[in-house]
N, C-alpha and C positions, 0 to 999 in steps of 0.2 A: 707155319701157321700165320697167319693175315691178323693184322688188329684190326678194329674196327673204328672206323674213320670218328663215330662221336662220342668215346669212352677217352677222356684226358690219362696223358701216362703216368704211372702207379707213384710218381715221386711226388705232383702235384694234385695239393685238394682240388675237388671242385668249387666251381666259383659258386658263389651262393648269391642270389637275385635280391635285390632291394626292393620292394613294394612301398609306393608313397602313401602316406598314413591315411585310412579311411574314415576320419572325424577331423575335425577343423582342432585345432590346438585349445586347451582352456581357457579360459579367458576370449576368444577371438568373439568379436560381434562386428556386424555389418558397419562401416566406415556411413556417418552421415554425412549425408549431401549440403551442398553451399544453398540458399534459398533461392538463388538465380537458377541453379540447374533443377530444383524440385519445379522450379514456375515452368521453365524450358519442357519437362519429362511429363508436366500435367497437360500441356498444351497438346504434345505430340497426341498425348493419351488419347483427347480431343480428335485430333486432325487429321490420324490415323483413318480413325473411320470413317469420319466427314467424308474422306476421300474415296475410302476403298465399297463404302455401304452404294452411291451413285455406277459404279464402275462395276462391281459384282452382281447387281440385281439384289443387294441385301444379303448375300452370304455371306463374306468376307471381314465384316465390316469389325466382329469383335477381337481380330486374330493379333490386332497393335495393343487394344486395350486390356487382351490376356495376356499379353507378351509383359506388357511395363508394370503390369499390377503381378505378375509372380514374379519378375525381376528385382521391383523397385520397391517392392510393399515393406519391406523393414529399414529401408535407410531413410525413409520421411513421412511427416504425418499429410503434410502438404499433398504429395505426388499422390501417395496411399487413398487419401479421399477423393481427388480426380480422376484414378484410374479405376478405383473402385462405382464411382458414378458414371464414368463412359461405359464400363461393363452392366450396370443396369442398366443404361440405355439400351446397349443391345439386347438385353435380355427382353428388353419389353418391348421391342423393335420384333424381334424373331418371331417372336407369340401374337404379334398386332400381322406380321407377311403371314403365318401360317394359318390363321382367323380370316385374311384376305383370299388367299390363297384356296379355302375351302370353300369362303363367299364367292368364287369366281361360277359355281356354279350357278346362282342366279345375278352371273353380270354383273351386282355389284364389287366384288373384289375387283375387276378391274379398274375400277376407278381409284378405293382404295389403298389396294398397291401401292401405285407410283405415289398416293398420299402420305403413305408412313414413312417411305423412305424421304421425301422431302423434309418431314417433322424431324424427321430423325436424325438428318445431316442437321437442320437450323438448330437442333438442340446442340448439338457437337460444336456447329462453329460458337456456338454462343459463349460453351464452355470453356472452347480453346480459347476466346477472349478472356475471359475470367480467369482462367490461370496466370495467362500471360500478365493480366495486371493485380496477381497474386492475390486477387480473391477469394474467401471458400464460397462454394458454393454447390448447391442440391439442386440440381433441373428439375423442373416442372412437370407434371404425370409420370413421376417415377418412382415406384417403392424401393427403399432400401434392401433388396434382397442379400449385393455384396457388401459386406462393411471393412 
């Protein structure tokens, strides 16, 4: 009679598997940030898109400012309200392309296309200045949709 190769022999238990705990320990809360790295995380927040809205055609541009704001949203009030405001930017960025976008049928969206995305970056660079010099600050035609 043949043993079977994944049956451990009759003398030794089997090994029994440890799983790492599926809740964070009591007491554990997010470690907060130094106020140079919350100016640094608002900036990017900013710069992110600034960069990627020109370069994407307006697609891409929320993918930094969703990233740092689920990341970063509990370790500062700082970072939280700049990423939380480059996120409404794009929101109201994506709804001003897709309002162009439909206007393209009578010719005007093209115009304004490449108009939002222009506003749309200068609002960002403007922000990434303002963080970097740790200002709060609310951009201009933008409703708080994220808080």
């Amino acid at each position: 009679m043949s043993e079977h190769p994944q049956t451990p022999p009759p003398h030794e238990p089997p090994a029994q598997q440890t799983l790492p705990p599926q809740t964070p320990p009591p007491g554990y809360a997010p470690t907060p940030m130094s106020p140079t790295e919350e100016r640094n995380l608002g900036m990017i927040a900013h710069l992110v898109p600034a960069v990627l809205l020109p370069l994407s055609a307006g697609t891409l541009g929320f993918v930094g400012s969703l990233i740092i704001y689920l990341i970063y949203k509990d370790r500062g009030p700082f970072v939280r309200a700049h990423a939380a405001n480059s996120l409404n930017v794009q929101i109201i960025t994506a709804i001003a392309l897709l309002l162009s976008s439909v206007l393209m049928i009578v010719l005007v969206g093209f115009l304004l296309y490449p108009l939002v995305i222009v506003v749309a970056t200068v609002i960002h660079v403007l922000g990434a200045v303002k963080a970097n010099n740790g200002e709060w600050w609310t951009p201009p035609l933008t409703p708080q949709l994220v808080k």
